[in-house]
BABATI-595967 format. One record per residue (C-alpha): x, z, y; residue in three letters. Coordinates in steps of 0.05 Angstrom, whole numbers, plus 32768, in hexadecimal, padded with zeros to 4 digits. Each point is the difference from the previous one (the first is absolute). Example, Ala and Ser with C-alpha at 12.3 -4.5 7.8 and 13.67 -1.06 7.14 Angstrom:
80F6809C7FA6ala 801B7FF38045ser 
END
This chain:
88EC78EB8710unk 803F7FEA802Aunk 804A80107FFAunk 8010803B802Bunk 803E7FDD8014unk 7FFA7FB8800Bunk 7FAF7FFF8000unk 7FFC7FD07FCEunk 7FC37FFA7FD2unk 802A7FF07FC5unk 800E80447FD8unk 800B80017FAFunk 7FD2801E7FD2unk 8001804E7FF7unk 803F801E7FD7unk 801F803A7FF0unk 8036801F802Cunk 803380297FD4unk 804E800F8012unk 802C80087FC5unk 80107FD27FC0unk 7FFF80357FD0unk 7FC280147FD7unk 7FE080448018unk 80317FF68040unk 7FCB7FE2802Bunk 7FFD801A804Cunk 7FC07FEC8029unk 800A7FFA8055unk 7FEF80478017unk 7FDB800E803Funk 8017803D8017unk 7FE480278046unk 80128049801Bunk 7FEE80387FDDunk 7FBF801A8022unk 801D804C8000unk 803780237FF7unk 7FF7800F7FB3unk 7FD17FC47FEBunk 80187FC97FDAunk 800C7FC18020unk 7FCF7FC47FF8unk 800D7FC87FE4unk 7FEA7FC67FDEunk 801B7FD27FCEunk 7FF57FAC8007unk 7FF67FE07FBCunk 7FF17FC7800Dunk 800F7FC18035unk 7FFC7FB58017unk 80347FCE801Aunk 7FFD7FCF8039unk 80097FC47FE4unk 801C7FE0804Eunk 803380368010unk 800380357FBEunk 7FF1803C8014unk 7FEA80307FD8unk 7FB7802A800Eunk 8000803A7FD7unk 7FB1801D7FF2unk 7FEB80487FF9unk 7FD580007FB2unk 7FB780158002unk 800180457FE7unk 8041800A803Cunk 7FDE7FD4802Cunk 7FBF80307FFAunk 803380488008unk 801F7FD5803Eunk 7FC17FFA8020unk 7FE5803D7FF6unk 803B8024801Cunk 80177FD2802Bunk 7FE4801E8045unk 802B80497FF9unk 803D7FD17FF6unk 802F80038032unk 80377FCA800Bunk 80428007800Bunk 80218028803Aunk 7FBE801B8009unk 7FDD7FBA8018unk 7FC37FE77FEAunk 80047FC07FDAunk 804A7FFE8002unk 
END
């Protein structure tokens, strides 16, 4: 696996990725897309988890299994934003 960044071989072992330093206060990344109709809720998928170049530090956030398996399955009717497909 390679940095998505700096292409560097040299990522850090799988942690957790929280925001917040209170207990019961911790915030995952959210990825969020267009709501699919009018009256639908909007998808979106929580990252739990991520890895850190160890060259340049950036941060890869991952989608966990049981998200990672919802992502995939819905992720052809997903729109992205302003309409465009992949972004």
């Amino acid at each position: 696996m390679r940095c998505g960044v700096c292409g560097s071989e040299r990522l850090g072992p799988l942690g957790e990725l929280t925001s917040g330093n209170r207990p019961g206060d911790q915030r995952y990344l959210r990825l969020r897309f267009p709501r699919p109709k009018l009256l639908s809720a909007r998808p979106q998928y929580d990252a739990y988890y991520a890895r850190a170049c160890r060259d340049c530090g950036a941060v890869i956030p991952f989608l966990g299994p049981a998200v990672l398996k919802r992502f995939a399955a819905e992720a052809e009717g997903l729109e992205g934003l302003e309409g465009e497909e992949g972004g």
